[in-house]
Backbone as XML, in Angstrom:
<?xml version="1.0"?>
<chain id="A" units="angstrom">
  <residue number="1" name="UNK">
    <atom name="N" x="18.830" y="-19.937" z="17.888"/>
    <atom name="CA" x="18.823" y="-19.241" z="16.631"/>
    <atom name="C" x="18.661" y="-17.744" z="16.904"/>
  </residue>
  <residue number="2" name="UNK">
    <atom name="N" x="19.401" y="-16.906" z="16.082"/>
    <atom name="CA" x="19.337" y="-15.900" z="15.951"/>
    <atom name="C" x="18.549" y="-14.970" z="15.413"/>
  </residue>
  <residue number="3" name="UNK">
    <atom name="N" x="18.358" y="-13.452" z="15.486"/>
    <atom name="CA" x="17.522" y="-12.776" z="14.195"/>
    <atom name="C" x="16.335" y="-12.521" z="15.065"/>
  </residue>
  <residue number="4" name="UNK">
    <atom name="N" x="15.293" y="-12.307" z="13.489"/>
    <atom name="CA" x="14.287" y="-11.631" z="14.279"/>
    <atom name="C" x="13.364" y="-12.813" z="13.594"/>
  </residue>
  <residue number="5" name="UNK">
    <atom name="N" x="12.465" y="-13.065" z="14.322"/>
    <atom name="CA" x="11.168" y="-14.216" z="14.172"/>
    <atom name="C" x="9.653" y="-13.735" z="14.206"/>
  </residue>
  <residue number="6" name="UNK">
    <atom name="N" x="9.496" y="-13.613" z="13.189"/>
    <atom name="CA" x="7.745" y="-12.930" z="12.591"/>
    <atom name="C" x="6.998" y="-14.306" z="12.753"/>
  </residue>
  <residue number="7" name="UNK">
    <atom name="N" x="5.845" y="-14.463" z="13.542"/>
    <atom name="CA" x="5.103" y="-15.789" z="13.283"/>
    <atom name="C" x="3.979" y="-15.026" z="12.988"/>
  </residue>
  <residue number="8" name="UNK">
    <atom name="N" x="3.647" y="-15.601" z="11.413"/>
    <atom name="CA" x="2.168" y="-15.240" z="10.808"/>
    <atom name="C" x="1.433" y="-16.059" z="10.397"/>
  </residue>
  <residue number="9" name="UNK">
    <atom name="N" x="-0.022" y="-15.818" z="10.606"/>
    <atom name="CA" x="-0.499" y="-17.210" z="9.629"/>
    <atom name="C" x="-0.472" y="-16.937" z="8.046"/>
  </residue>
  <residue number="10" name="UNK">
    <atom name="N" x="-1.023" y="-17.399" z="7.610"/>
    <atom name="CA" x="-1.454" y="-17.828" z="6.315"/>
    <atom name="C" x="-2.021" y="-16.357" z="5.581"/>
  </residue>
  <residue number="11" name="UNK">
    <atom name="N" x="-3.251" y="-16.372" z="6.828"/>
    <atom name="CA" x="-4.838" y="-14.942" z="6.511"/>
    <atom name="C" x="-3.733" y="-14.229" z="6.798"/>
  </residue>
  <residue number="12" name="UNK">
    <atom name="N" x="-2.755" y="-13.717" z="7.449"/>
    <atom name="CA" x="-2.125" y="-12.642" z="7.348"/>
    <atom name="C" x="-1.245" y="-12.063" z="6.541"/>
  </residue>
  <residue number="13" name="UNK">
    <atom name="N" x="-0.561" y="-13.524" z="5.654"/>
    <atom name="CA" x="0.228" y="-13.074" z="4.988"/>
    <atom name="C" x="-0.787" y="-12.992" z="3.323"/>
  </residue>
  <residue number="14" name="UNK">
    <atom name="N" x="-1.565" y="-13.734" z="3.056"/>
    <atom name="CA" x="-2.598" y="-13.522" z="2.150"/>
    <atom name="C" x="-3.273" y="-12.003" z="2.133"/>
  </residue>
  <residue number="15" name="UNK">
    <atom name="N" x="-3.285" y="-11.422" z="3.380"/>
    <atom name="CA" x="-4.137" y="-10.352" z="3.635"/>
    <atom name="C" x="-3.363" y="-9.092" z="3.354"/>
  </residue>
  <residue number="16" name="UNK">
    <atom name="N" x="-1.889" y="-9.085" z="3.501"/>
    <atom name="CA" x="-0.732" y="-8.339" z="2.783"/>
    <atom name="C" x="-0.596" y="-8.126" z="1.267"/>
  </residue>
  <residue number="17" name="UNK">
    <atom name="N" x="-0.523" y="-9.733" z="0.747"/>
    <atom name="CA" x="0.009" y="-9.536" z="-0.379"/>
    <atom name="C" x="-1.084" y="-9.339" z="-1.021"/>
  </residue>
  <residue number="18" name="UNK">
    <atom name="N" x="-2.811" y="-9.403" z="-0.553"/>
    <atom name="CA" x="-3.678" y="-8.978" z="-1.444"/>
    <atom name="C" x="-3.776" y="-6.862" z="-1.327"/>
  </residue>
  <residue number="19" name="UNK">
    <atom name="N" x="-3.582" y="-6.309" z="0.174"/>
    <atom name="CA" x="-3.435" y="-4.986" z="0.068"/>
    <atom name="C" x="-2.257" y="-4.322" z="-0.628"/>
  </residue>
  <residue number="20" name="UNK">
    <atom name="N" x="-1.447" y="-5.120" z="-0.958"/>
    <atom name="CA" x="-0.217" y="-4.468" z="-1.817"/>
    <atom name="C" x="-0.433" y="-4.354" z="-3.038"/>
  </residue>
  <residue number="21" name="UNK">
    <atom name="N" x="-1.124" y="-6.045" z="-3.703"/>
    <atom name="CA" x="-1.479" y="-5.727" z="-4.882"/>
    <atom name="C" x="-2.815" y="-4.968" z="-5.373"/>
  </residue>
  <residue number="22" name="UNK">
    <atom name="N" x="-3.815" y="-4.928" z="-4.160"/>
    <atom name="CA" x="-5.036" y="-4.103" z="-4.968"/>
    <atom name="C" x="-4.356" y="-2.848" z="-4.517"/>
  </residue>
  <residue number="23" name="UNK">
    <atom name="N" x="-3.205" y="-2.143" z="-3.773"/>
    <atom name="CA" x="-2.714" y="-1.014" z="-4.038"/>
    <atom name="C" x="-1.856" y="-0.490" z="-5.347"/>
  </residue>
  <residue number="24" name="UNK">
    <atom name="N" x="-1.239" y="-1.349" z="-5.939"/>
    <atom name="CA" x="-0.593" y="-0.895" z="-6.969"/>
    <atom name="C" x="-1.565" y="-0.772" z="-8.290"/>
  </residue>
  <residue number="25" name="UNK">
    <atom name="N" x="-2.432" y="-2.115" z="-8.112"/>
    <atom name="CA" x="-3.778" y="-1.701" z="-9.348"/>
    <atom name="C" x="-4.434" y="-0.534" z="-9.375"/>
  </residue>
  <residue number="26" name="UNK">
    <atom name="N" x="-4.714" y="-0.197" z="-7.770"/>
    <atom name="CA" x="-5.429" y="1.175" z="-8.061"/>
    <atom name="C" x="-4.442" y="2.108" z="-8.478"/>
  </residue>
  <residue number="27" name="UNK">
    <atom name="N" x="-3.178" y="2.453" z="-8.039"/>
    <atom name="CA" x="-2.028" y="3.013" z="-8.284"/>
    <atom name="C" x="-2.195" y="3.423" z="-9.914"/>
  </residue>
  <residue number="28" name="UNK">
    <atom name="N" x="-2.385" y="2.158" z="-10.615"/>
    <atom name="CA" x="-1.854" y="1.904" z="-11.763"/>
    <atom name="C" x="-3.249" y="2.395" z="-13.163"/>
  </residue>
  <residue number="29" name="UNK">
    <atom name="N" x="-4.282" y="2.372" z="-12.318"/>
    <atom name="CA" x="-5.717" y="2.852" z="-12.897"/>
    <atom name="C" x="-6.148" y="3.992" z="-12.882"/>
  </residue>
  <residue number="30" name="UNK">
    <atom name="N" x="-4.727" y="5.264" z="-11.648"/>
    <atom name="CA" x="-5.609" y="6.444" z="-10.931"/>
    <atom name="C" x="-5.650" y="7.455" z="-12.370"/>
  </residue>
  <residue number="31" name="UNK">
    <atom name="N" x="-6.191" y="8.479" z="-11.805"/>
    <atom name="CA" x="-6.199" y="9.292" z="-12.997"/>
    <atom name="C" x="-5.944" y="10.495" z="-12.463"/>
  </residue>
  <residue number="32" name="UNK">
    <atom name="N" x="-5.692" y="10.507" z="-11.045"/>
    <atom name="CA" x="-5.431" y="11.482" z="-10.328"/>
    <atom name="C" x="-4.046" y="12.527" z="-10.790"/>
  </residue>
  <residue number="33" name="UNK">
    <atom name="N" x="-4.048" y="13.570" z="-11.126"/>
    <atom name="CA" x="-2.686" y="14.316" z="-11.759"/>
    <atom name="C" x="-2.464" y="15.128" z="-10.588"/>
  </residue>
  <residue number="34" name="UNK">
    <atom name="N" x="-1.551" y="14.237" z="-9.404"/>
    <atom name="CA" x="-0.695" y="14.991" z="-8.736"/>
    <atom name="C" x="0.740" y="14.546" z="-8.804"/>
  </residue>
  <residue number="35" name="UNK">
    <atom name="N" x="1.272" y="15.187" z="-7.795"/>
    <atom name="CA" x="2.767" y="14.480" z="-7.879"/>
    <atom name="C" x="2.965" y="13.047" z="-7.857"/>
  </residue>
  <residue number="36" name="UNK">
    <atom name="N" x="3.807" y="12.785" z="-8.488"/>
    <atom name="CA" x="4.220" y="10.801" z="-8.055"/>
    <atom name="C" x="4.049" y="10.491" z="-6.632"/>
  </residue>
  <residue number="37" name="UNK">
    <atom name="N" x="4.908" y="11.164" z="-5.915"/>
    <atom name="CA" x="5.388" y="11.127" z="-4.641"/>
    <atom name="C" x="3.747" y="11.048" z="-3.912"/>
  </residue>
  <residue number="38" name="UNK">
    <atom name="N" x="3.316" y="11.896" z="-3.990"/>
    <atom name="CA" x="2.064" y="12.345" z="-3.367"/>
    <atom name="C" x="0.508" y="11.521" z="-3.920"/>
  </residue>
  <residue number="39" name="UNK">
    <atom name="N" x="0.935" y="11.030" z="-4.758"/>
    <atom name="CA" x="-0.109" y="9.903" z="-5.639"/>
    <atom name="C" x="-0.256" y="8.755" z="-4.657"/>
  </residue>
  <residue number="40" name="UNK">
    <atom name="N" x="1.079" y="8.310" z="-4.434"/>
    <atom name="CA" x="1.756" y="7.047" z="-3.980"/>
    <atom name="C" x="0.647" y="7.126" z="-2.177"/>
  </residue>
  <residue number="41" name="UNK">
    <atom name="N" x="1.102" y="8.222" z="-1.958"/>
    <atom name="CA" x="1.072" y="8.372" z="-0.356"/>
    <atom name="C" x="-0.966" y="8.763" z="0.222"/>
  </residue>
  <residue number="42" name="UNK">
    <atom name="N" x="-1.283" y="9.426" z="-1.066"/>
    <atom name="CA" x="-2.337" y="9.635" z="-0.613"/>
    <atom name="C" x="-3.303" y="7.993" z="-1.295"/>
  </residue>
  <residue number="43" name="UNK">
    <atom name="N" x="-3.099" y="7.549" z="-2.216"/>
    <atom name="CA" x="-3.727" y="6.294" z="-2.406"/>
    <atom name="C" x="-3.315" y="5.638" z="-1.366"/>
  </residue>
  <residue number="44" name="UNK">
    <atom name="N" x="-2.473" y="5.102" z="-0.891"/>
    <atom name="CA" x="-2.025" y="4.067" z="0.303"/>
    <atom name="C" x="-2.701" y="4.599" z="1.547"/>
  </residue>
  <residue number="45" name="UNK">
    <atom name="N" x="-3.212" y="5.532" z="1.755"/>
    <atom name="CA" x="-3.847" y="6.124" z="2.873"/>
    <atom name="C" x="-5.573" y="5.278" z="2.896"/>
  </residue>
  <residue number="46" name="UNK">
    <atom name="N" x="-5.947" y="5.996" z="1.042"/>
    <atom name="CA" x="-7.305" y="5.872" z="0.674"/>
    <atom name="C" x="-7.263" y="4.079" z="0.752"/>
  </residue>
  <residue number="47" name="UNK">
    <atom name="N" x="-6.438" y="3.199" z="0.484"/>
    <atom name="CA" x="-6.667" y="1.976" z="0.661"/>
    <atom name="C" x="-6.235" y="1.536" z="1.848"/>
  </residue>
  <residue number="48" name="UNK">
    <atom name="N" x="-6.070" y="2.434" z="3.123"/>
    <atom name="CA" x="-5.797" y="1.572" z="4.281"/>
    <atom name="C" x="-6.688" y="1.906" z="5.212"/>
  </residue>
  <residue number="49" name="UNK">
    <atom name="N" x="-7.757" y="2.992" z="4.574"/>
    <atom name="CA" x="-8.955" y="3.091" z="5.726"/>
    <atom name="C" x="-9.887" y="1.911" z="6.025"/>
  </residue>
  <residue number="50" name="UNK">
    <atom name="N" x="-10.601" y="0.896" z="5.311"/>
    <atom name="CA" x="-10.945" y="0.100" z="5.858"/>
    <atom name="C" x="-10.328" y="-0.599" z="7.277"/>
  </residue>
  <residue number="51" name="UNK">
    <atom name="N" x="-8.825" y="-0.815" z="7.088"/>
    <atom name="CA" x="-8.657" y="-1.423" z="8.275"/>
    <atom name="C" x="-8.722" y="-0.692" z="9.285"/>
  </residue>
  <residue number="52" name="UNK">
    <atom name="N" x="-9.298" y="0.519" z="9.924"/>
    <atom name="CA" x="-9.431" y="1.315" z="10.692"/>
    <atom name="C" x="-10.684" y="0.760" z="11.396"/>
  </residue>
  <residue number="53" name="UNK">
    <atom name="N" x="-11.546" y="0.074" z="11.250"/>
    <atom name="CA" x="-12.511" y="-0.245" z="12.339"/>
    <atom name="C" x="-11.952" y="-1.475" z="12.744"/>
  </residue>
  <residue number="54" name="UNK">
    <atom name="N" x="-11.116" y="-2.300" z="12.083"/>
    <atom name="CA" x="-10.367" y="-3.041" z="13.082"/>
    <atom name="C" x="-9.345" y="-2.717" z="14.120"/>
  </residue>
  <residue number="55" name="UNK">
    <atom name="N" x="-8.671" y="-1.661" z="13.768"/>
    <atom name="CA" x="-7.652" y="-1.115" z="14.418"/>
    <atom name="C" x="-8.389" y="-0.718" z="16.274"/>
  </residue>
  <residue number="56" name="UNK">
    <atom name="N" x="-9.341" y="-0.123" z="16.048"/>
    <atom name="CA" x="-10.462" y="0.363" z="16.880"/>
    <atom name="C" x="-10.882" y="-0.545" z="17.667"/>
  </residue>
  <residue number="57" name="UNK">
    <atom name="N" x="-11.161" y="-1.523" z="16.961"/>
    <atom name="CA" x="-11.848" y="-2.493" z="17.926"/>
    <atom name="C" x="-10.958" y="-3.621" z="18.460"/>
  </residue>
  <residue number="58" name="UNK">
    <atom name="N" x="-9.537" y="-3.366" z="18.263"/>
    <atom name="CA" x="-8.494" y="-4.069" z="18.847"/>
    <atom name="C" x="-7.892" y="-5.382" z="18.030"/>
  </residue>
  <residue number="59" name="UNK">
    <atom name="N" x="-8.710" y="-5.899" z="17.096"/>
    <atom name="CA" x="-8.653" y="-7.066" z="16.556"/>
    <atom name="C" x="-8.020" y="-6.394" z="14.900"/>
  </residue>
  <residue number="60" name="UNK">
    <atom name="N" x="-7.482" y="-5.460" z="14.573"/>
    <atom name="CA" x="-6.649" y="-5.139" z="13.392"/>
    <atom name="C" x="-5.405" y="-4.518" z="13.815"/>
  </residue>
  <residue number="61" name="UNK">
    <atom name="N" x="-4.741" y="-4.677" z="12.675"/>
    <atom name="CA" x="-3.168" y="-4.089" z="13.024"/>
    <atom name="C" x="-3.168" y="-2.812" z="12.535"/>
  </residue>
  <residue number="62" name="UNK">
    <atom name="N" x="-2.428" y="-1.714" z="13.229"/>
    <atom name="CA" x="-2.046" y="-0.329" z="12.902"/>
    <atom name="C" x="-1.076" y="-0.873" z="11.576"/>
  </residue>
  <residue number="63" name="UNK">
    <atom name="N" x="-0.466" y="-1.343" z="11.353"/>
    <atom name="CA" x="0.582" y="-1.391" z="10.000"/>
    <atom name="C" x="-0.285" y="-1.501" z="9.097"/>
  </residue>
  <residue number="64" name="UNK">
    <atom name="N" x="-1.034" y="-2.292" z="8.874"/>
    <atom name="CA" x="-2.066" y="-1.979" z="7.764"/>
    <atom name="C" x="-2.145" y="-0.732" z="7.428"/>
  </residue>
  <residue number="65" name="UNK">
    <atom name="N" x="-2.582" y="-0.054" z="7.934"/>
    <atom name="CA" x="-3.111" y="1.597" z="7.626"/>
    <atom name="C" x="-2.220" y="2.279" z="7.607"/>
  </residue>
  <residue number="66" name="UNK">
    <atom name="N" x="-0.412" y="2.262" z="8.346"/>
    <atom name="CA" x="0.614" y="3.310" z="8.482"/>
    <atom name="C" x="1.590" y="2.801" z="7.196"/>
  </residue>
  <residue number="67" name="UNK">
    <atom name="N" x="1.694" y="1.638" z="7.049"/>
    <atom name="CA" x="2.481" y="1.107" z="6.181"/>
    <atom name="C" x="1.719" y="1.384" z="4.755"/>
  </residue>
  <residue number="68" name="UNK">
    <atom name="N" x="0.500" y="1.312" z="4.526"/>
    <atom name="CA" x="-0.226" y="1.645" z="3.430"/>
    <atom name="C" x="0.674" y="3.291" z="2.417"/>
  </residue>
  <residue number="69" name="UNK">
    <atom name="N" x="0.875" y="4.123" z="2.856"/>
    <atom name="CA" x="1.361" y="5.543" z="2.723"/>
    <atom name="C" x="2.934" y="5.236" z="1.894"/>
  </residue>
  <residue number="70" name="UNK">
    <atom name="N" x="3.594" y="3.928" z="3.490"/>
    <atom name="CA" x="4.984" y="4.125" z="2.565"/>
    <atom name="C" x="5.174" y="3.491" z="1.512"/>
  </residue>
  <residue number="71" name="UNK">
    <atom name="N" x="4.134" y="1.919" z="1.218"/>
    <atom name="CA" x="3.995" y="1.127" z="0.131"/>
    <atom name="C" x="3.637" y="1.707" z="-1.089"/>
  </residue>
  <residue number="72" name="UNK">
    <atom name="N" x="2.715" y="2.759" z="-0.823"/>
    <atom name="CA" x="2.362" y="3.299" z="-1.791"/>
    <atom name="C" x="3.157" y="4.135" z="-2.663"/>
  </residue>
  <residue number="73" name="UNK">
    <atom name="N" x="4.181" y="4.897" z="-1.711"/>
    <atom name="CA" x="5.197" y="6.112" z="-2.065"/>
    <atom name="C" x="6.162" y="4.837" z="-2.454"/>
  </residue>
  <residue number="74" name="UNK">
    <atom name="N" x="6.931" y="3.704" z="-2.309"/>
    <atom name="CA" x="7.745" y="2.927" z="-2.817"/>
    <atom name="C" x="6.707" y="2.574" z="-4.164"/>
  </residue>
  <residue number="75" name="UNK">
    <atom name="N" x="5.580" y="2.106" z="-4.050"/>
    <atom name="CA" x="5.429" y="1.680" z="-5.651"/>
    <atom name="C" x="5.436" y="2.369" z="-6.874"/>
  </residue>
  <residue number="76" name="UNK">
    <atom name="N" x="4.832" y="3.840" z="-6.147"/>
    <atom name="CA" x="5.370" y="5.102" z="-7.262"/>
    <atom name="C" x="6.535" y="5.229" z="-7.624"/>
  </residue>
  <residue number="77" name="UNK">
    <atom name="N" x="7.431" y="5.209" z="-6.174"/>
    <atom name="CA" x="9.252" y="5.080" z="-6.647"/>
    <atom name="C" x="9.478" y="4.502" z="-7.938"/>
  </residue>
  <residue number="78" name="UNK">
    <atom name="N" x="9.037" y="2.991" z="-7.843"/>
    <atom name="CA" x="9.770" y="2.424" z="-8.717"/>
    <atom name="C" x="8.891" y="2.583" z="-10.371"/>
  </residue>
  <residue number="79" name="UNK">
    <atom name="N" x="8.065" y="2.924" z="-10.059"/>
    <atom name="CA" x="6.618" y="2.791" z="-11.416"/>
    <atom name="C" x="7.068" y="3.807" z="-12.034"/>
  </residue>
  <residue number="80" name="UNK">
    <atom name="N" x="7.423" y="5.205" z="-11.457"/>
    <atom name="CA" x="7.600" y="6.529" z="-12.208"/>
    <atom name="C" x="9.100" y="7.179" z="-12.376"/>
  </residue>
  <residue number="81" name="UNK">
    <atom name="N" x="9.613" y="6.547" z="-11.223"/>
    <atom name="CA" x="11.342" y="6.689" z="-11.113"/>
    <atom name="C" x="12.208" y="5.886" z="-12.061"/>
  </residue>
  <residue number="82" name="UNK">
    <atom name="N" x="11.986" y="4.728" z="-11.540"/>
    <atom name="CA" x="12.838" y="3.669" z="-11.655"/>
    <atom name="C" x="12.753" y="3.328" z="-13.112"/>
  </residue>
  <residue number="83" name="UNK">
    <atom name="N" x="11.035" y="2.592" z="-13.362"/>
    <atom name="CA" x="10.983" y="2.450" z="-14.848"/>
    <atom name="C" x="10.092" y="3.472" z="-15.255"/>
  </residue>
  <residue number="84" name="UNK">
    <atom name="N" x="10.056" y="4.317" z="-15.494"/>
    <atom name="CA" x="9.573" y="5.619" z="-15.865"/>
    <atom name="C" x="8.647" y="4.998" z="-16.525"/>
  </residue>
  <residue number="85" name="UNK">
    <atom name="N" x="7.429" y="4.681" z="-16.008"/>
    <atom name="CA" x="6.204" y="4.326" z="-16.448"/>
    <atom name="C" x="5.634" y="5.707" z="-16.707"/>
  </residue>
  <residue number="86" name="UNK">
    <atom name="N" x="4.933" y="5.796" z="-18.096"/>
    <atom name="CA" x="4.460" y="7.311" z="-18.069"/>
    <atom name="C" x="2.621" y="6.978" z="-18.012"/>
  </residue>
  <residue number="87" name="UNK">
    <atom name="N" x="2.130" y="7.647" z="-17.513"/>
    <atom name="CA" x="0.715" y="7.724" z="-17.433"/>
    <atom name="C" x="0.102" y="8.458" z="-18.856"/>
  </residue>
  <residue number="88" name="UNK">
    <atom name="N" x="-0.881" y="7.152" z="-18.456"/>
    <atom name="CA" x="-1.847" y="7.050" z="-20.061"/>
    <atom name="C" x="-2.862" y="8.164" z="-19.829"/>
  </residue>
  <residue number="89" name="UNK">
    <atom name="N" x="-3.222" y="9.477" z="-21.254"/>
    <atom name="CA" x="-3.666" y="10.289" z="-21.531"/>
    <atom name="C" x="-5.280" y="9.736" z="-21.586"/>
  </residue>
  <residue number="90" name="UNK">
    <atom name="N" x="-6.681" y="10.430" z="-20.913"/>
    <atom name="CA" x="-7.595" y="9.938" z="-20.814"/>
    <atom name="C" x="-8.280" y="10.167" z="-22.122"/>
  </residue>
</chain>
């Protein structure tokens, strides 16, 4: 067979789809008034520091924390671009 072959468990792929979605909640709660672009990138940062003492101690993955930035800048893409979600006045 061909292609490319990812073997993950379970905790890993659970452990994704829970940092994606508590990234877009916070995304979606910030109140922060900067750029979209820059919303996106600096929250995905602020939610990928925890995994940094794993990264350290060998037993966490760097994508956690590098991928955090671009997930974040894609969920703005589509939240403020795509469907022009407008942010609620406090």
């Amino acid at each position: 067979m061909y292609g490319l072959k990812i073997e993950m468990s379970s905790a890993q792929v659970l452990t994704i789809l829970l940092h994606r979605g508590l990234l877009g909640f916070v995304i979606g709660i910030s109140v922060l008034r900067i750029h979209w672009a820059w919303h996106g990138i600096w929250l995905g940062l602020i939610i990928g520091v925890p995994s940094i003492p794993g990264i350290i101690l060998g037993e966490g993955r760097l994508a956690y924390f590098v991928m955090g930035p671009v997930w974040g800048f894609i969920i703005e893409l589509f939240t403020s671009i795509v469907f022009r979600a407008k942010a609620v006045k406090a």
